[in-house]
N, C-alpha and C positions, 0 to 999 in steps of 0.2 A: 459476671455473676458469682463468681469463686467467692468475690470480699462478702459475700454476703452470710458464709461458713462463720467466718470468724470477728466481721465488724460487725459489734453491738448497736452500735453507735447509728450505722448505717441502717442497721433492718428498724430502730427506734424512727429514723426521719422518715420510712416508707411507712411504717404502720400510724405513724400520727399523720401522714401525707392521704392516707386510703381511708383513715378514720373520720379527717374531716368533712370528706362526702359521706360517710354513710350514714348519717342523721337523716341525708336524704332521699336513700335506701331505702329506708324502711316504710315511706309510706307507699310505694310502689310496689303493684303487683302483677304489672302486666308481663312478661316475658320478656320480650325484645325488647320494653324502656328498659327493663331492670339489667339486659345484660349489655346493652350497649349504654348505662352509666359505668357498670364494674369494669367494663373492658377500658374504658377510658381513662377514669378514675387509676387504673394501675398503671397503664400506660404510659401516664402524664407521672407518677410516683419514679416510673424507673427512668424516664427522659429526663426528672429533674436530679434525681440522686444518687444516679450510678453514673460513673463515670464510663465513658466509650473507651473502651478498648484501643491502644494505637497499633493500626494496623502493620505499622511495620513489628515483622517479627524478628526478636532476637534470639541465641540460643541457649537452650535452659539454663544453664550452668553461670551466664552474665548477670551476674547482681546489680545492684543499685550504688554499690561504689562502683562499677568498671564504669556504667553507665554515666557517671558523674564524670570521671576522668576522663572520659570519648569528650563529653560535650566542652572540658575543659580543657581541652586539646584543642576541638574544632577553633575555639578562641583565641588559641595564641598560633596560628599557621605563621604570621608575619613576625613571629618571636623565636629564631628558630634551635636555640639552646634549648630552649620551656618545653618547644614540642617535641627535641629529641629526647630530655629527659622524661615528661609524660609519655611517652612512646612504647620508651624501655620499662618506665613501669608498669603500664598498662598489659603488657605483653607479658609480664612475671605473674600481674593479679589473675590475667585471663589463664594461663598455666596453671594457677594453683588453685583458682576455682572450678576448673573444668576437672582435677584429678579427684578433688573433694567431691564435685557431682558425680562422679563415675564410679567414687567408691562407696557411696551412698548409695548407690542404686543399686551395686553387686552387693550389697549384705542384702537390703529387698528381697534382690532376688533369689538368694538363699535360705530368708524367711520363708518365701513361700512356696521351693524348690516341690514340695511334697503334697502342698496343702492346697495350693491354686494355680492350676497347669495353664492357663488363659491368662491370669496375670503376670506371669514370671515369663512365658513367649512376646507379650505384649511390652514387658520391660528390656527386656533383648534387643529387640526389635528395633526400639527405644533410644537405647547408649548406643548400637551398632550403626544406626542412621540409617537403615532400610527400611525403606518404603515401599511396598508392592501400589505400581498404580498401574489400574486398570483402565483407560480410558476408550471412551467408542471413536471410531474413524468419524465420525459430524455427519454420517449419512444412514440413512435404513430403507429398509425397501419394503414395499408395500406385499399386502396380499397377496398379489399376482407375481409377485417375486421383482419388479420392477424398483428398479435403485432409485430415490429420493434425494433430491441434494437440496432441493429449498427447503428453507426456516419451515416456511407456512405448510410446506406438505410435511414434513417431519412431523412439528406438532399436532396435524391432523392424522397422521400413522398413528401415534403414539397414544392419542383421544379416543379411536377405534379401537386402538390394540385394549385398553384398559377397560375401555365399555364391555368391550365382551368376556372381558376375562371376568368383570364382576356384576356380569347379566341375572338376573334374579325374576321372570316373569310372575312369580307370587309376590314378592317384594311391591311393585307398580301397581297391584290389583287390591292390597290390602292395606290398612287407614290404620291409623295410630286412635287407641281408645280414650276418650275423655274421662273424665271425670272419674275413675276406677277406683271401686270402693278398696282400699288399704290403709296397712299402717303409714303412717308420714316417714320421712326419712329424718333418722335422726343423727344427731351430729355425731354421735358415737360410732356410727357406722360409715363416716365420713372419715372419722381419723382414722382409724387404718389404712384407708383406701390414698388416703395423704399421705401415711408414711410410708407407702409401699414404694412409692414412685421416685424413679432413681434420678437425681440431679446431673444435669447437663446434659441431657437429650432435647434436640431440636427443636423448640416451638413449633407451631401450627400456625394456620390463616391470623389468628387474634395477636401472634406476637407476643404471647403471656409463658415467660418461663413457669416451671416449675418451685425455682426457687424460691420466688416472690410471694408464691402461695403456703410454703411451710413459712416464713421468713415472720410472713403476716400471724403467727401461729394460730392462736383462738378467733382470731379477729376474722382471717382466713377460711379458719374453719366453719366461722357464722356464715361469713357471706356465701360459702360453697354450698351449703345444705341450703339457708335461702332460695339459690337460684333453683338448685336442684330438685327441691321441693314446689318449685312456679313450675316447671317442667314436667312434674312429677303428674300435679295437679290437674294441669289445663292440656296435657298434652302437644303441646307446641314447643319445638325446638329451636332458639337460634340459629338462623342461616351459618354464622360462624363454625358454630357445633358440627353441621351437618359437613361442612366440606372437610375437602383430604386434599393434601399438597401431595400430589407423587414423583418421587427422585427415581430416575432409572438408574442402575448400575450393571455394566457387563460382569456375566462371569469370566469370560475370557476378551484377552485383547483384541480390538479389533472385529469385532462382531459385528453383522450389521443386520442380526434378526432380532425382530421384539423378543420372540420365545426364550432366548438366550441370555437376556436381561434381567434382573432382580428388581422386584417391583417394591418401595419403601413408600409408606403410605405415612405420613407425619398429619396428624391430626392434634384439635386442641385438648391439654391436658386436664381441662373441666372434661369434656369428654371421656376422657380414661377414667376418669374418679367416677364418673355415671355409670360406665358400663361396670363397673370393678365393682360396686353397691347393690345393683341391680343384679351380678350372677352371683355376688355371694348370698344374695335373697335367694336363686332359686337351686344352688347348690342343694339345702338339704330333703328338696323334691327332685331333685334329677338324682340325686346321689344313686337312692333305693332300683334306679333301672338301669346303672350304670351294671355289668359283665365284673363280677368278680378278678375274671382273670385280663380285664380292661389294667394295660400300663402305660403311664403318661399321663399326665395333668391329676393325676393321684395320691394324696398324702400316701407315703412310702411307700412308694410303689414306680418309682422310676426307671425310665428305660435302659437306665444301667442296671440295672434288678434281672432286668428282661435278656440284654446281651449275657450276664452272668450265668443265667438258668439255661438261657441256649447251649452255652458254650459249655458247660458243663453236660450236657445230653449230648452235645455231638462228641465230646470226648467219651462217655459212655457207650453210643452207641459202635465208635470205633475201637473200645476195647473191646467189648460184644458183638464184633463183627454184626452189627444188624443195620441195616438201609436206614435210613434217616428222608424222609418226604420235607423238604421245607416251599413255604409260599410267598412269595414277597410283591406287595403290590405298590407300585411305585405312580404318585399320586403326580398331574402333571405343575399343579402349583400346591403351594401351604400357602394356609393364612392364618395369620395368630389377629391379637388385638394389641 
């Protein structure tokens, strides 16, 4: 999905590839035809036009001449001057391209020594070849504290554990409203919600990166308000929409309780663009009951604002020799969107 940053060419075959269904698009307005033609419709764009990825991995710094030289080596095995001379060059190119990758990544990371503490750990990390991996033991134990080693009880652990973490007895009782009299959604308020969303995060159940939807730009943008707008309208949501892919990941190695797990919920990026349109609709009605001294999800008003104002009082209160009360309430899961 990367070529699709920088080939023209490429995002040009998918957007005439996605263009020539939607002629038949547009006379559809049922929900589910309409989004199981887009879902298809893209699907079939990126199976014919992007290239698969080869899953062997090589290491960043290997260009497309070492690459060339490897394969041109593999050729002369039974030649064996050719492939002691390939050998030796190869072994000089891969030298001088790995010093050049390494010193390209230390200026990076001196660009952004000050500016971006997340990217400059992440680039470290990176050239040093460390990898923290976290991985569970292949078992968990149920409720009752009893150790699981089957596939099938595992997944039905894991089914349970998730149902109740995201149990909602209002949610089951209460119906999605039809027909609601509002403005339409319009596409202007669609592209931000497009450009918001950050490229190379996970697809969802439908398989629809992200990138394919800016790629698609205006074209994109039509067909996202369309559906959005069928959803909007009739209150029915694509089964696709509605589910979540969940990846568990230990906090620590070795774990074998649900609780101690990180719950990642990858859902489809139509999805995100829905929910992202819909709260900044009702942003400037919640705003007015939001707590002044509310910090977090706040234009300037961040919880580094917050640790700053702390820290500054407790250093007051310790030159002022006066008590300091603090309350901290520690929530047993987050969930964002």
């Amino acid at each position: 999905m990367d070529l699709l940053k920088s080939d023209e060419k490429l995002k040009d075959k998918i957007a005439v590839a996605v263009h020539n269904k939607y002629e038949t698009l547009k006379n559809i307005s049922e929900v589910e035809e309409l989004w199981s033609e887009m879902k298809n419709s893209l699907n079939e764009a990126i199976e014919k036009n992007i290239p698969k990825k080869d899953k062997k991995e090589h290491k960043k710094w290997i260009n497309k001449e070492i690459l060339d030289l490897m394969e041109e080596r593999g050729k002369s095995k039974n030649v064996e001057a050719k492939y002691k001379d390939l050998n030796k060059n190869i072994k000089i190119k891969c030298n001088a391209a790995k010093e050049e990758w390494i010193n390209q990544q230390c200026q990076e990371i001196e660009q952004k020594l000050n500016i971006d503490s997340k990217f400059m750990h992440a680039k470290i990390k990176d050239v040093s070849g460390k990898k923290i991996k976290c991985s569970s033991p292949g078992c968990i134990k149920s409720k009752d504290g009893t150790m699981l080693l089957e596939k099938r009880e595992i997944l039905n652990r894991w089914s349970e554990y998730v149902e109740d973490l995201f149990k909602d007895d209002e949610c089951k009782t209460s119906k999605i409203k039809k027909k609601i009299e509002g403005p339409i959604i319009l596409k202007e308020e669609v592209e931000p919600a497009i450009k918001k969303m950050k490229n190379g995060k996970a697809t969802g159940p439908d398989n629809i990166p992200v990138q394919i939807i800016k790629a698609l730009d205006n074209l994109g943008k039509v067909l996202t308000t369309k559906l959005l707008n069928a959803i909007y309208d009739s209150g029915t949501i694509p089964e696709d929409l509605c589910k979540s892919v969940f990846i568990v990941m230990p906090k620590t190695p070795g774990t074998t309780e649900c609780e101690l797990h990180r719950t990642i919920s990858l859902m489809s990026h139509f999805t995100k663009i829905l929910l992202y349109v819909l709260m900044h609709r009702m942003r400037k009605n919640i705003r007015p009951e939001i707590s002044p001294k509310q910090f977090g999800f706040m234009p300037d008003k961040g919880t580094r604002n917050a640790i700053f104002t702390l820290s500054m009082l407790m250093e007051r209160c310790i030159e002022m020799q006066k008590d300091l009360h603090l309350c901290f309430i520690d929530y047993s899961k987050a969930f964002d969107m």
